[in-house]
C-alpha positions, 0 to 999 in steps of 0.5 A: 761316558765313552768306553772302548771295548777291547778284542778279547771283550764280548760284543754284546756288552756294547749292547748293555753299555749303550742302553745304559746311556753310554757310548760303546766304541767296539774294538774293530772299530778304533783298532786293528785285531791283534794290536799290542797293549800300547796302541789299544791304551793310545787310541783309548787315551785319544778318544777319551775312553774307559777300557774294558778288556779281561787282560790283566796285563792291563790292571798290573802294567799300564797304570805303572808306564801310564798313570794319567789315563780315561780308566781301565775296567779289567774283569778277571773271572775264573770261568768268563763266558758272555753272560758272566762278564755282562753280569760283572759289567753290569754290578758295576755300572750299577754300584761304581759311582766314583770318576774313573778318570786316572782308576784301574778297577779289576772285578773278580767273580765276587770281589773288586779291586781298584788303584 
């Protein structure tokens, strides 16, 4: 799987994506910092990337303007430090076997949502 980090998203979580097997594509890469929510959406849909962000904007509006997407992970911590957002990544690379073509999953600090 391909997975586009956004800004607010640790670096060092591409480390794990990766050794995991996937592509982690960092968001420097791909966009400019500060780019607005549509252009991170449009370069993620372009390149066929799940997003990975902590901006809830994302669970809550970009399914409704946009419901055929590459997947959106959202993860909503109430404290979120590197660690505890690579422990979270981490439970659901371990646990999430569904396709996530079309899915917006948000992970709290002990639950998980999806639409």
């Amino acid at each position: 799987m391909k997975f586009l980090l956004d800004e607010n998203f640790p670096c060092s979580s591409a480390d794990f994506i990766e050794s995991c097997g996937h592509i982690a594509l960092r968001f420097n890469e791909v966009c400019g910092y500060g780019s607005d929510d549509e252009t991170v959406f449009a370069a993620a849909q372009r390149l066929g990337a799940t997003i990975l962000t902590s901006d809830r904007d994302f669970y809550h509006t970009i399914p409704l303007l946009h419901p055929s997407h590459a997947g959106i992970v959202v993860v909503a911590l109430h404290q979120p430090s590197r660690a505890a957002i690579n422990s979270r990544l981490k439970w659901f690379m371990e646990n999430i076997e569904e396709p996530l073509d079309n899915r917006v999953f948000i992970l709290r600090d002990f639950s998980y949502r999806t639409r």
